[in-house]
Backbone as JSON Lines, residues from 0, in Angstrom:
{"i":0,"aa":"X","n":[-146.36,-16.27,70.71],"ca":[-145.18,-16.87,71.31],"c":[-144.96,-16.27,72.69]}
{"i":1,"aa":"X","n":[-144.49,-17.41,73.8],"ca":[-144.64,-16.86,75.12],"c":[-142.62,-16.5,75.08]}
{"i":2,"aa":"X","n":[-142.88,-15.41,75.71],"ca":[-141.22,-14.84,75.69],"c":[-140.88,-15.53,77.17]}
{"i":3,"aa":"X","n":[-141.38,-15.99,78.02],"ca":[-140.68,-16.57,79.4],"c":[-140.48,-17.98,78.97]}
{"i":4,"aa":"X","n":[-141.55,-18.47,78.33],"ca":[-141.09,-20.31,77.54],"c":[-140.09,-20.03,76.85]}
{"i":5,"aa":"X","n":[-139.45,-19.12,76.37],"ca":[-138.62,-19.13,75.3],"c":[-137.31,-18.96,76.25]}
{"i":6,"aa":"X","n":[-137.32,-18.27,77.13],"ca":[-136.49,-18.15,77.92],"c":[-136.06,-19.19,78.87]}
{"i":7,"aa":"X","n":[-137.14,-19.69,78.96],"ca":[-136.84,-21.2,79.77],"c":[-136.15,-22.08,79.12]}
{"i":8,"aa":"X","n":[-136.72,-22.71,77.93],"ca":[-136.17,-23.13,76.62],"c":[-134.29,-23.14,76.9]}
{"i":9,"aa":"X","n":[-133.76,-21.57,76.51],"ca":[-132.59,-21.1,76.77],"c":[-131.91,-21.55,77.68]}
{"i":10,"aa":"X","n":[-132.3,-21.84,79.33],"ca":[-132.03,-22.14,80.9],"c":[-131.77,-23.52,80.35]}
{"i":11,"aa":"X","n":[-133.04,-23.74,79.95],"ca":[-132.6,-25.55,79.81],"c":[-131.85,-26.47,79.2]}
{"i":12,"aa":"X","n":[-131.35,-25.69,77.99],"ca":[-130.59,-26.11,77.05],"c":[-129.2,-25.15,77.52]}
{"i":13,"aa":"X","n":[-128.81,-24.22,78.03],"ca":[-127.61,-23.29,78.21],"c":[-127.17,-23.01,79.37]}
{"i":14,"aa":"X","n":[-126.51,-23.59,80.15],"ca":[-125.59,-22.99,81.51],"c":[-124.54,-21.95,81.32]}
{"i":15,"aa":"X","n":[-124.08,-21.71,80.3],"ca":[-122.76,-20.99,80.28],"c":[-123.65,-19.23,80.7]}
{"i":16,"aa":"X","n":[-123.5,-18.64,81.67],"ca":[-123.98,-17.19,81.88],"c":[-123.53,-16.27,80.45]}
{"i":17,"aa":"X","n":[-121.97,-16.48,80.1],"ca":[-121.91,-15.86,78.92],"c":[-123.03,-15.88,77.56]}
{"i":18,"aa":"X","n":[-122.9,-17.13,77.08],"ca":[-123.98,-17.56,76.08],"c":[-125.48,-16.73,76.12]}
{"i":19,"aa":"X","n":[-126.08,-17.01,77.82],"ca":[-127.09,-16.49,77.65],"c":[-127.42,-15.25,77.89]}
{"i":20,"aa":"X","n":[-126.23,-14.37,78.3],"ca":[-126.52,-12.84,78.05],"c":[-126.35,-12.75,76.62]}
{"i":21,"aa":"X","n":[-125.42,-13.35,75.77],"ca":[-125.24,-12.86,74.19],"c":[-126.82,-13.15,73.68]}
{"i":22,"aa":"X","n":[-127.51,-14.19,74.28],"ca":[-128.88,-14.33,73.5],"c":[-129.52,-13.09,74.05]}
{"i":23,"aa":"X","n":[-129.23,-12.65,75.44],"ca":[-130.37,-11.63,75.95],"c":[-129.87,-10.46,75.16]}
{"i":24,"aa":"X","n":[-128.55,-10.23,74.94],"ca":[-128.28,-9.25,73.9],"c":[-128.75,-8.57,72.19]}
{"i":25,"aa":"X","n":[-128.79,-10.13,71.6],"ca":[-129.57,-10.03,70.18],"c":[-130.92,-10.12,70.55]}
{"i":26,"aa":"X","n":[-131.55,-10.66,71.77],"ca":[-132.77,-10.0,71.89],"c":[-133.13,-9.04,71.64]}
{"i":27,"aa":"X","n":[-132.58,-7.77,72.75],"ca":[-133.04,-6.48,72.78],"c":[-132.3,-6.45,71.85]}
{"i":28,"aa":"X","n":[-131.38,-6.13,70.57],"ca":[-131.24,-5.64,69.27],"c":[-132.02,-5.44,68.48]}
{"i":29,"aa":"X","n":[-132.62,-7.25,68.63],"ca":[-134.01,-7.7,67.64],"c":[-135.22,-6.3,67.96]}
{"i":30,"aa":"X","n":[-135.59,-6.63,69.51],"ca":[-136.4,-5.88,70.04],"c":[-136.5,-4.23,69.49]}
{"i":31,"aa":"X","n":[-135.23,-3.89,69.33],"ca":[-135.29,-2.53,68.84],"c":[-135.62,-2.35,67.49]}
{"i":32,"aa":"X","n":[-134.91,-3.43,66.7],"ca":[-135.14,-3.05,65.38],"c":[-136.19,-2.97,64.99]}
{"i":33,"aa":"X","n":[-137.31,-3.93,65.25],"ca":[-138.58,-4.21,65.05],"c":[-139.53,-3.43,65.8]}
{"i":34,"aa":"X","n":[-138.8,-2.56,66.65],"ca":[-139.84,-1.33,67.08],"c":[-139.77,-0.57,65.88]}
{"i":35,"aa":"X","n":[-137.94,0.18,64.81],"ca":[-138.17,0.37,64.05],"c":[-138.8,0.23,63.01]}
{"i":36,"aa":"X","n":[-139.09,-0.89,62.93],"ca":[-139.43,-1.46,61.75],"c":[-140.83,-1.45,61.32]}
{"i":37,"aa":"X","n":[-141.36,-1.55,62.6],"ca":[-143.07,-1.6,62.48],"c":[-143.31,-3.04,62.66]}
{"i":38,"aa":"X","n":[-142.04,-3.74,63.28],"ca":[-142.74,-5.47,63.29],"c":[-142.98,-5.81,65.0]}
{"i":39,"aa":"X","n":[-143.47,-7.33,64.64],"ca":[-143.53,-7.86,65.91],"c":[-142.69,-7.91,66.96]}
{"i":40,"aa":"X","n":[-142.12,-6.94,67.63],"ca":[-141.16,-6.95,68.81],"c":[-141.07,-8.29,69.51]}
{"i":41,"aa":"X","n":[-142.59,-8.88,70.0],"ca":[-142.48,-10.32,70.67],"c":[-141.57,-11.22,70.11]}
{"i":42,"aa":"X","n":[-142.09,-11.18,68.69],"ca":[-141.44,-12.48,68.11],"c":[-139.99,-12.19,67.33]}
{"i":43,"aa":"X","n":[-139.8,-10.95,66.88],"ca":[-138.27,-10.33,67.16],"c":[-137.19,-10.7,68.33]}
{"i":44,"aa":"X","n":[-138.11,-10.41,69.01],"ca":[-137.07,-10.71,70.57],"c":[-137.14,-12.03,70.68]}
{"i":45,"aa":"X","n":[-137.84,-12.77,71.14],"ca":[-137.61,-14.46,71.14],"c":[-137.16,-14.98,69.94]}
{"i":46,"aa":"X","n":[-136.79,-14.35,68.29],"ca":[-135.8,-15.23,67.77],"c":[-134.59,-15.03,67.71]}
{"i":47,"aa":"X","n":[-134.33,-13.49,68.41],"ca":[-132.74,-13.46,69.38],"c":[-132.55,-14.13,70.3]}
{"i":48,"aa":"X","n":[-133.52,-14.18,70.94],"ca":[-133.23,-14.78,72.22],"c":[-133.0,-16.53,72.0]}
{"i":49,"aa":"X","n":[-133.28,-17.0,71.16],"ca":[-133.63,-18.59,70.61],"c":[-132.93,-18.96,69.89]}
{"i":50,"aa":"X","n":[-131.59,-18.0,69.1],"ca":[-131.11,-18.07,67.77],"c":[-129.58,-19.43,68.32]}
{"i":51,"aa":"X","n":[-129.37,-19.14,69.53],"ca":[-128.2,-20.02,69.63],"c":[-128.32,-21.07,71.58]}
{"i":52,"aa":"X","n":[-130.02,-21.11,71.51],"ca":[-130.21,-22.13,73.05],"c":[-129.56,-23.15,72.54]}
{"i":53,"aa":"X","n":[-129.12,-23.88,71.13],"ca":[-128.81,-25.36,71.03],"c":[-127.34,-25.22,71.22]}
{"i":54,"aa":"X","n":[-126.61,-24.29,71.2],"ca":[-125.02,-24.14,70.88],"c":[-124.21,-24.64,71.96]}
{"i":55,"aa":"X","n":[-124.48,-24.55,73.15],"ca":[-123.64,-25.37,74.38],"c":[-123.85,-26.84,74.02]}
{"i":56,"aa":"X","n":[-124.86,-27.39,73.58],"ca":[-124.97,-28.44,73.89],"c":[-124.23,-28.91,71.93]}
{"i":57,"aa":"X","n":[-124.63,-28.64,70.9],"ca":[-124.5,-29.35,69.72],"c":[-123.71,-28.21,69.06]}
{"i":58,"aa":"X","n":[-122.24,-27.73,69.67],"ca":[-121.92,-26.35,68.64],"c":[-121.37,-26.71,67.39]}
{"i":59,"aa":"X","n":[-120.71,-27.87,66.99],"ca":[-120.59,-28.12,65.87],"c":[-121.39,-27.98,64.55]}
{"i":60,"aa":"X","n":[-121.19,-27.17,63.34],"ca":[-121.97,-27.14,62.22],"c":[-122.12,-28.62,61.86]}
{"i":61,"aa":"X","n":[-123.23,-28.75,60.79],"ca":[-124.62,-28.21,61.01],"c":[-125.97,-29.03,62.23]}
{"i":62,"aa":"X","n":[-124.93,-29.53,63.55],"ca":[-125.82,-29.93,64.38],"c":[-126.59,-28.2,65.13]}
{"i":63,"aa":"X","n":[-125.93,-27.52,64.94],"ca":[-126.28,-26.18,65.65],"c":[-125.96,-25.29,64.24]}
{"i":64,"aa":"X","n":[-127.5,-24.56,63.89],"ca":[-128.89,-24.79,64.78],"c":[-129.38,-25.69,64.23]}
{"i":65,"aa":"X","n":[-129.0,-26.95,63.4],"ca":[-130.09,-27.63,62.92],"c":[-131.05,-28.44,64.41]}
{"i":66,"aa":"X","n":[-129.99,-29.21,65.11],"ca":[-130.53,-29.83,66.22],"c":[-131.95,-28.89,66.76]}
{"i":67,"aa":"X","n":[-131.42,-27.58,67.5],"ca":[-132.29,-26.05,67.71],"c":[-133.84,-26.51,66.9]}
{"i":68,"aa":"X","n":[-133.43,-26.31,65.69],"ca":[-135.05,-26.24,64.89],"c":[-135.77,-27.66,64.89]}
{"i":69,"aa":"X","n":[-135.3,-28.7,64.91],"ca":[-135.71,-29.84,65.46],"c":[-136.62,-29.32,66.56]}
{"i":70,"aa":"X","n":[-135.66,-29.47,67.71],"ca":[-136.81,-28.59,69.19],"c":[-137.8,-27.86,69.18]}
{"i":71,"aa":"X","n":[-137.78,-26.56,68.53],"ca":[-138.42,-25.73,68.17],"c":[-139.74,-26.22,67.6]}
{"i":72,"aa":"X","n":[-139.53,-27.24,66.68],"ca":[-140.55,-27.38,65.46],"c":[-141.46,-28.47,66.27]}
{"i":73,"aa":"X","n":[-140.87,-29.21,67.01],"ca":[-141.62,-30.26,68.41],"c":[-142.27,-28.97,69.31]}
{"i":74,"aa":"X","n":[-141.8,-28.07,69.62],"ca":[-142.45,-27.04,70.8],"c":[-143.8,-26.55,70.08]}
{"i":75,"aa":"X","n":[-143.93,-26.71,68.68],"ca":[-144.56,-25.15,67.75],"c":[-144.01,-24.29,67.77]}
{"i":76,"aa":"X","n":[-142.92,-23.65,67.72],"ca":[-142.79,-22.76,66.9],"c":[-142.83,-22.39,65.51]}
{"i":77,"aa":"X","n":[-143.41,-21.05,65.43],"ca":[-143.57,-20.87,64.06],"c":[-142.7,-21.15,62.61]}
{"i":78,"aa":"X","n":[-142.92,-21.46,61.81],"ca":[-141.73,-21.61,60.27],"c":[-141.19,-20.78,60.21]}
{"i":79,"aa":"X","n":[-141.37,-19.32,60.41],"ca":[-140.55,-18.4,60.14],"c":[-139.78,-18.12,60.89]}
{"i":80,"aa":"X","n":[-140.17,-18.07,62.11],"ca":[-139.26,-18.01,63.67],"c":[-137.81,-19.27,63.31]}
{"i":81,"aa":"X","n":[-138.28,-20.47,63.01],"ca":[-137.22,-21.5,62.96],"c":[-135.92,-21.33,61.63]}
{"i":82,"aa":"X","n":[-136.93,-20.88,60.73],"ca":[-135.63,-20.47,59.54],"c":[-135.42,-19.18,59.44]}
{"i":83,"aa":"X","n":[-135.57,-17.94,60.33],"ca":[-135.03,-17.02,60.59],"c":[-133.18,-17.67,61.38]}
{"i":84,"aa":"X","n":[-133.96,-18.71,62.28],"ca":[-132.84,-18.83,63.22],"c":[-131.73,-19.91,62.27]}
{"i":85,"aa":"X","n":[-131.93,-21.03,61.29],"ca":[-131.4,-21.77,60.85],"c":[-130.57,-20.6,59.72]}
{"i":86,"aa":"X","n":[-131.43,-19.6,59.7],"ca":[-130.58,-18.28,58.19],"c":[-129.36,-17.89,59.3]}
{"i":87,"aa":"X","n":[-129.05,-18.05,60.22],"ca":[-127.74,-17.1,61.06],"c":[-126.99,-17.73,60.85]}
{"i":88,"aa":"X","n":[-126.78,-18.94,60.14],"ca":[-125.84,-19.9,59.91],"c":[-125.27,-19.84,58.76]}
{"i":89,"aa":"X","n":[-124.23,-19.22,57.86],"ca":[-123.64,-19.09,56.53],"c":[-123.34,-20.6,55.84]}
{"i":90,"aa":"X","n":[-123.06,-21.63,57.26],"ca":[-122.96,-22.4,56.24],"c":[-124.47,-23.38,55.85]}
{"i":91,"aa":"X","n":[-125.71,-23.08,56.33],"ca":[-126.58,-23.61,55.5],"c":[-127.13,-23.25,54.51]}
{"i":92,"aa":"X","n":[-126.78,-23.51,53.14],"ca":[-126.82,-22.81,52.19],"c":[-127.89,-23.16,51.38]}
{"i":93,"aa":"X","n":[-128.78,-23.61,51.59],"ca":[-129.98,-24.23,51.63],"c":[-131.23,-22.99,52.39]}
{"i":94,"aa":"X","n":[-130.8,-22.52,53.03],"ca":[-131.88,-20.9,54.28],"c":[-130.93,-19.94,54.04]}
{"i":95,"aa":"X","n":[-130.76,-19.48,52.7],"ca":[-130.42,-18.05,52.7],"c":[-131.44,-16.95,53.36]}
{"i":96,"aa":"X","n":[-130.48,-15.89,53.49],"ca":[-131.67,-14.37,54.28],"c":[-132.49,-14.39,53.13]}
{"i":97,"aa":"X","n":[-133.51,-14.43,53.41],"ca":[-134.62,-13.63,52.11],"c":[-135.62,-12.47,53.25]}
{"i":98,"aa":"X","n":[-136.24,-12.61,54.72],"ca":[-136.95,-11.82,55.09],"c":[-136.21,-10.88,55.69]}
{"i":99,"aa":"X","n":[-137.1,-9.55,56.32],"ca":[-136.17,-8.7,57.04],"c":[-135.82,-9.17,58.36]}
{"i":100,"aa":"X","n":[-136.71,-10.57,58.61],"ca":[-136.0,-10.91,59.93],"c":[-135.03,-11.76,59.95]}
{"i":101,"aa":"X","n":[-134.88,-12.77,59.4],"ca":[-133.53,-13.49,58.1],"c":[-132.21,-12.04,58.34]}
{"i":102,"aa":"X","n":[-132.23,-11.24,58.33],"ca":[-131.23,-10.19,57.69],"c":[-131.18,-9.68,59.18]}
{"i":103,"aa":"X","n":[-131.87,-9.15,59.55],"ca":[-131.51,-8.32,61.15],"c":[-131.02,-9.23,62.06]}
{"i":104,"aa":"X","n":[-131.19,-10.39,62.25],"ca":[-130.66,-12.24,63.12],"c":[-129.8,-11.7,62.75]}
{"i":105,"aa":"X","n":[-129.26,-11.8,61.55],"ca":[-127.83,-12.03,61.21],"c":[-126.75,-10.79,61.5]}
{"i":106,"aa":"X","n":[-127.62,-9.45,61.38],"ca":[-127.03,-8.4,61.41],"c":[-126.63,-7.93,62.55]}
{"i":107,"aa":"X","n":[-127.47,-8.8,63.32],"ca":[-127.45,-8.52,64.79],"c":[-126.51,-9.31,66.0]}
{"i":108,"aa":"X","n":[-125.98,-10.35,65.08],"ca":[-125.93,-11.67,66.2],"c":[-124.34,-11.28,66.21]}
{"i":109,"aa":"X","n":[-123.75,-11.32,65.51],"ca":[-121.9,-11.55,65.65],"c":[-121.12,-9.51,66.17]}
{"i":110,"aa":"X","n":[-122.46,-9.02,65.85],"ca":[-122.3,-7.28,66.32],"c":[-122.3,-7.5,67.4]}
{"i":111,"aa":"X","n":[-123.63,-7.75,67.99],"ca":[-123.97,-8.06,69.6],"c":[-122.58,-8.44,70.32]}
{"i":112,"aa":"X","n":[-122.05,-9.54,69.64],"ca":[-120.58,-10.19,70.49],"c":[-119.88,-9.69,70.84]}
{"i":113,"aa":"X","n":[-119.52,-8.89,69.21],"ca":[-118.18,-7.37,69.33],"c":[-119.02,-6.59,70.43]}
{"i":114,"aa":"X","n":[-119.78,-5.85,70.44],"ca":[-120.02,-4.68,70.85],"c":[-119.69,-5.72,72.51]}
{"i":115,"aa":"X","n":[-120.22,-6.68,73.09],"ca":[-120.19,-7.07,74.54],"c":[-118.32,-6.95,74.06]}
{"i":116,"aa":"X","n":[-117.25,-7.64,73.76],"ca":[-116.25,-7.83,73.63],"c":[-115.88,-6.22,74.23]}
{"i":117,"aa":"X","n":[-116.1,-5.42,73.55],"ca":[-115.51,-3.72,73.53],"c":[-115.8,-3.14,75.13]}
{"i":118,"aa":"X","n":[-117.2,-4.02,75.28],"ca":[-117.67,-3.21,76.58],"c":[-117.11,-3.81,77.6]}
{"i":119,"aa":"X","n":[-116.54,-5.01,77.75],"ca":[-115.74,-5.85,78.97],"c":[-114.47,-5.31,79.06]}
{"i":120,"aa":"X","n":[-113.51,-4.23,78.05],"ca":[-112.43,-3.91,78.34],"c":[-112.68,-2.08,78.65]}
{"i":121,"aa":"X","n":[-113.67,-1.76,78.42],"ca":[-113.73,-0.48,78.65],"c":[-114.23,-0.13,80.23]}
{"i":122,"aa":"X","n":[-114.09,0.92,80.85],"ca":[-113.92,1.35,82.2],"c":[-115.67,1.51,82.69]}
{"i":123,"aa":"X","n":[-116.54,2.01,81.66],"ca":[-117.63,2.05,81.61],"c":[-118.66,1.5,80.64]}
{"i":124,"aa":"X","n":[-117.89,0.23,80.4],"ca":[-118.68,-0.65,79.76],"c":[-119.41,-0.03,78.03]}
{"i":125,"aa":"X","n":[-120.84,-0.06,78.06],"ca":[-121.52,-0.24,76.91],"c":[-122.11,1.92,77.37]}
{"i":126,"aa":"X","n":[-121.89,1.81,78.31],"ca":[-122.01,3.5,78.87],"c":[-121.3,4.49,77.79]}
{"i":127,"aa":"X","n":[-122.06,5.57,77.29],"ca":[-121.01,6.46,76.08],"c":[-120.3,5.48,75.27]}
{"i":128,"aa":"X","n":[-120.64,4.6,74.86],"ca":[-119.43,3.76,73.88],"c":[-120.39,4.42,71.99]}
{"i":129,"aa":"X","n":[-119.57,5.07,71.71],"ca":[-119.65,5.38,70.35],"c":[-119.36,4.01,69.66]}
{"i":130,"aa":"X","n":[-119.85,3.96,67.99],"ca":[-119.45,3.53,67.23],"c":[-117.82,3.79,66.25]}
{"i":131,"aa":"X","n":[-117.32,5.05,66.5],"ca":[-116.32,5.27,65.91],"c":[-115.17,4.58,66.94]}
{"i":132,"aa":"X","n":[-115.61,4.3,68.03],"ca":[-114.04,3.45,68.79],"c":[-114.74,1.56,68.56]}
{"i":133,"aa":"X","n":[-115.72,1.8,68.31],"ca":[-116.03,0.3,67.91],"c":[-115.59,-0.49,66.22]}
{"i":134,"aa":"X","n":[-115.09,0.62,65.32],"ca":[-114.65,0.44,63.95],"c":[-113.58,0.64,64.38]}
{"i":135,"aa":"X","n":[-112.69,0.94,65.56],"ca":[-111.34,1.7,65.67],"c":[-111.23,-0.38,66.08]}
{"i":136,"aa":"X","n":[-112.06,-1.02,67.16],"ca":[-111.33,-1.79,67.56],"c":[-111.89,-2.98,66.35]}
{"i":137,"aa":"X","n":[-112.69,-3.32,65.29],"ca":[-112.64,-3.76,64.19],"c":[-111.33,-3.99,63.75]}
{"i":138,"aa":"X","n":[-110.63,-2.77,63.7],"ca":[-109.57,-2.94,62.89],"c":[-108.19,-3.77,63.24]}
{"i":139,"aa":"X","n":[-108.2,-4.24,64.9],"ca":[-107.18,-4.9,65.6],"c":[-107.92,-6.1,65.3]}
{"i":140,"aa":"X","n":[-107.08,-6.96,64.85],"ca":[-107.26,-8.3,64.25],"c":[-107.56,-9.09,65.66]}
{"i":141,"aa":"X","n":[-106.16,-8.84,66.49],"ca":[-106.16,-9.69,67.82],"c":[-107.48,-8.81,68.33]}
{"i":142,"aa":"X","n":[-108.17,-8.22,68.3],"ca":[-109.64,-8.0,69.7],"c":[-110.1,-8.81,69.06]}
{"i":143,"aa":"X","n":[-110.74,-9.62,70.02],"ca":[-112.16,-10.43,69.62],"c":[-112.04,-11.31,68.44]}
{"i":144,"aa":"X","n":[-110.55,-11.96,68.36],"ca":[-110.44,-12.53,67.02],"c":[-111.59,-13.81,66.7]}
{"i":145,"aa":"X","n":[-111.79,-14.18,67.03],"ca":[-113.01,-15.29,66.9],"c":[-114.51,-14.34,66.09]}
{"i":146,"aa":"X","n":[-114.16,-13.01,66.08],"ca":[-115.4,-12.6,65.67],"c":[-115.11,-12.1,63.93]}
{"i":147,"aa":"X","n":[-115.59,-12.61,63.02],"ca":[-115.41,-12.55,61.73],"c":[-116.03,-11.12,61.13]}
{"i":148,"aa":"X","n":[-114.54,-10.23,61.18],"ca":[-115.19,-8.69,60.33],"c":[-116.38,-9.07,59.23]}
{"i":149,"aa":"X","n":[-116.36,-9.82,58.5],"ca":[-117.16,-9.94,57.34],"c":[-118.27,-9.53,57.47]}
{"i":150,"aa":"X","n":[-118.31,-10.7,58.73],"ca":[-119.85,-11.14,58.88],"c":[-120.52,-9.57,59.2]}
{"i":151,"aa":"X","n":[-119.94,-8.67,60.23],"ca":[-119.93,-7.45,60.72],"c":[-120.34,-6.39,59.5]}
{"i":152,"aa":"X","n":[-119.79,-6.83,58.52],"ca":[-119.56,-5.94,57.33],"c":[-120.88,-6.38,56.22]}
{"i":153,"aa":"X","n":[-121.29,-7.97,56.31],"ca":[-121.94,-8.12,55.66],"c":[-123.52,-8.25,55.87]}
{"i":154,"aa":"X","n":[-123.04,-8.49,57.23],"ca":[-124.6,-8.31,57.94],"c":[-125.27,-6.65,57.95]}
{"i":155,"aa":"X","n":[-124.33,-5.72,57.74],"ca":[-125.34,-4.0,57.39],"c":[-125.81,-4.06,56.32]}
{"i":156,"aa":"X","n":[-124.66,-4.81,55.15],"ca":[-125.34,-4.16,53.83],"c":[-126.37,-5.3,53.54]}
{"i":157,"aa":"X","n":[-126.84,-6.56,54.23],"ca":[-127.73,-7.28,53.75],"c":[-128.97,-6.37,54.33]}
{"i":158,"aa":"X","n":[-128.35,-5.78,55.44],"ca":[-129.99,-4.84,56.12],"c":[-129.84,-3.98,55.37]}
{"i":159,"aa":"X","n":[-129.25,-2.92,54.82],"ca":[-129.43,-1.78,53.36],"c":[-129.17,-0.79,54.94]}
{"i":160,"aa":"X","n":[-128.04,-0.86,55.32],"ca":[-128.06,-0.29,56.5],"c":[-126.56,0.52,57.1]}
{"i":161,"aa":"X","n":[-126.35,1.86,57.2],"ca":[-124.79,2.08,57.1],"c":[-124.44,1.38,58.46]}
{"i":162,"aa":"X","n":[-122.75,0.96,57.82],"ca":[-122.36,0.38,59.16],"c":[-121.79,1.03,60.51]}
{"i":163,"aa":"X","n":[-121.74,2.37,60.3],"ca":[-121.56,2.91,61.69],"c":[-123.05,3.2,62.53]}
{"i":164,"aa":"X","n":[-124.1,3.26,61.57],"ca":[-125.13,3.46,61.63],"c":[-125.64,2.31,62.65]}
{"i":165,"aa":"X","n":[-125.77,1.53,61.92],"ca":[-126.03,-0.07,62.69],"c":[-125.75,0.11,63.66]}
{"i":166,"aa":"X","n":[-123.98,0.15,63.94],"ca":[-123.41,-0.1,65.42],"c":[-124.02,0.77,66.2]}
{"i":167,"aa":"X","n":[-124.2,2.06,66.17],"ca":[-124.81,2.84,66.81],"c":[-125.87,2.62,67.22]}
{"i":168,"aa":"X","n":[-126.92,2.04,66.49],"ca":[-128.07,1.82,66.91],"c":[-128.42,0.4,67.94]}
{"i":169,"aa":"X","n":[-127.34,-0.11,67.77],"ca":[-127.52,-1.78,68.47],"c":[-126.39,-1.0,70.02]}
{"i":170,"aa":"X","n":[-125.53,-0.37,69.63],"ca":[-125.13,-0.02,70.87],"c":[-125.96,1.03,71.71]}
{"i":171,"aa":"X","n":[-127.24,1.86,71.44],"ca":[-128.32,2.52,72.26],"c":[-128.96,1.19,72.27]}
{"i":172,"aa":"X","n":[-129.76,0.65,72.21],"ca":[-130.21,-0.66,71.9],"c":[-129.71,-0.91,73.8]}
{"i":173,"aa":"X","n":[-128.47,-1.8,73.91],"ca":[-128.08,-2.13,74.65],"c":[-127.66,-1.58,75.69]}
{"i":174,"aa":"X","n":[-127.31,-0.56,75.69],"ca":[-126.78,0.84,76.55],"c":[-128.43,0.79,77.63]}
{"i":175,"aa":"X","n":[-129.38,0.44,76.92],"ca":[-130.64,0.57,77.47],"c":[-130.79,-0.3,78.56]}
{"i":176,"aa":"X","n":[-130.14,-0.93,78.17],"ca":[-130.41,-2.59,79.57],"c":[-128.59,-3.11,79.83]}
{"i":177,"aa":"X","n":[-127.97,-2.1,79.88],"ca":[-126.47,-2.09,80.29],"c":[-126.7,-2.71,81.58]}
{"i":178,"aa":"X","n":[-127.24,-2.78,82.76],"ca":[-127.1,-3.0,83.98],"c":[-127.4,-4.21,83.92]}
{"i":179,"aa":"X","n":[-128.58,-4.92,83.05],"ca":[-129.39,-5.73,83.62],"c":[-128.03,-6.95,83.0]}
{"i":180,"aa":"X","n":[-127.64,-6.78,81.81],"ca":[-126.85,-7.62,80.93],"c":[-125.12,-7.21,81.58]}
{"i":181,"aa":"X","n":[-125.03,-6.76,82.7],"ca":[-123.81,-6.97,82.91],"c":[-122.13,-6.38,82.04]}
{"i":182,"aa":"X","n":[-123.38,-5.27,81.69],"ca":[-121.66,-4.54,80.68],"c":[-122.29,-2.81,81.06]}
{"i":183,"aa":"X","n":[-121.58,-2.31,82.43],"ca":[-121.59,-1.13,83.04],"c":[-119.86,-0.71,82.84]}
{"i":184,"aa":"X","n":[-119.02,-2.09,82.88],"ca":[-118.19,-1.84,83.53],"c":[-117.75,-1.74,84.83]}
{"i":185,"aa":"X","n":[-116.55,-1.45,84.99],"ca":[-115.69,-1.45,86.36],"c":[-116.05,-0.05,87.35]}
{"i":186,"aa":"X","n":[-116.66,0.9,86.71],"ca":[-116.44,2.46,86.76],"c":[-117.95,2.16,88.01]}
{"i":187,"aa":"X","n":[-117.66,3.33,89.14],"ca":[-118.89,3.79,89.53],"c":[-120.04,4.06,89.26]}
């Protein structure tokens, strides 16, 4: 899988700048985990990066991602790559998680949001941002209300994964490419 087609892909289907840093975000998540993991980083990272190109255009369930894997499956992409990305969706209940990449998509995708959410109000962005002020702002209903604790909660234990643990690791993850993705913050 070519990671710049995939990225193009993204351009072509997504104008909103927000949208496509959140994909460049569960990228490098993906990217990290699967260094952990011992898996394919390439194809880790392009099914973050791929998990939501259809959403500007078809965000209504279940046109997004079904529309997405349509595309995908016309481009070649792989079966697993496409129902990794159709599993981030709770309500297709038809592509439950069964792989570890099924489970990290998911674990990864609505964290990614919070963690950008935390880093746009803080002075230095995704810079020193612990996980213990990221469960602190979990707990305010109004931050980031559009972002569903559950999912947050249910996406660690489907990875067998503690949840401060997680955050921590997706926030070094990102802290890594803080500049390039636009969450430094306001601070010098």
């Amino acid at each position: 899988m070519n990671r710049d087609a995939a990225y193009h892909l993204v351009c072509e289907f997504t104008q909103s700048d927000s949208l496509r840093r959140h994909m460049r975000c569960v990228e490098v998540a993906m990217r990290s985990y699967a260094h952990k993991f011992g898996e394919d980083e390439n194809k880790w990272g392009v099914v973050g990066l791929l998990h939501d190109f259809d959403y500007e255009r078809w965000p209504n369930p279940p046109d997004h991602p079904l529309k997405g894997s349509e595309i995908l499956k016309e481009r070649g992409y792989p079966d697993d790559v496409i129902y990794a990305i159709k599993s981030h969706a709770d309500y297709l209940t038809d592509c439950p998680r069964i792989s570890l990449l099924d489970k990290t998509l998911y674990a990864c995708d609505e964290l990614s949001g919070f963690l950008t959410a935390c880093a746009m109000v803080r002075p230095n962005g995704l810079l020193g941002m612990k996980s213990k002020s990221v469960v602190k702002k979990m707990k305010q209903k109004g931050f980031a209300a559009a972002v569903n604790r559950d999912d947050l909660h249910r996406g660690a234990a489907d990875l067998d994964v503690d949840l401060k643990e997680h955050i921590q690791f997706v926030i070094d993850a990102l802290e890594r490419h803080a500049e390039e993705l636009q969450l430094t913050g306001s601070a010098p």
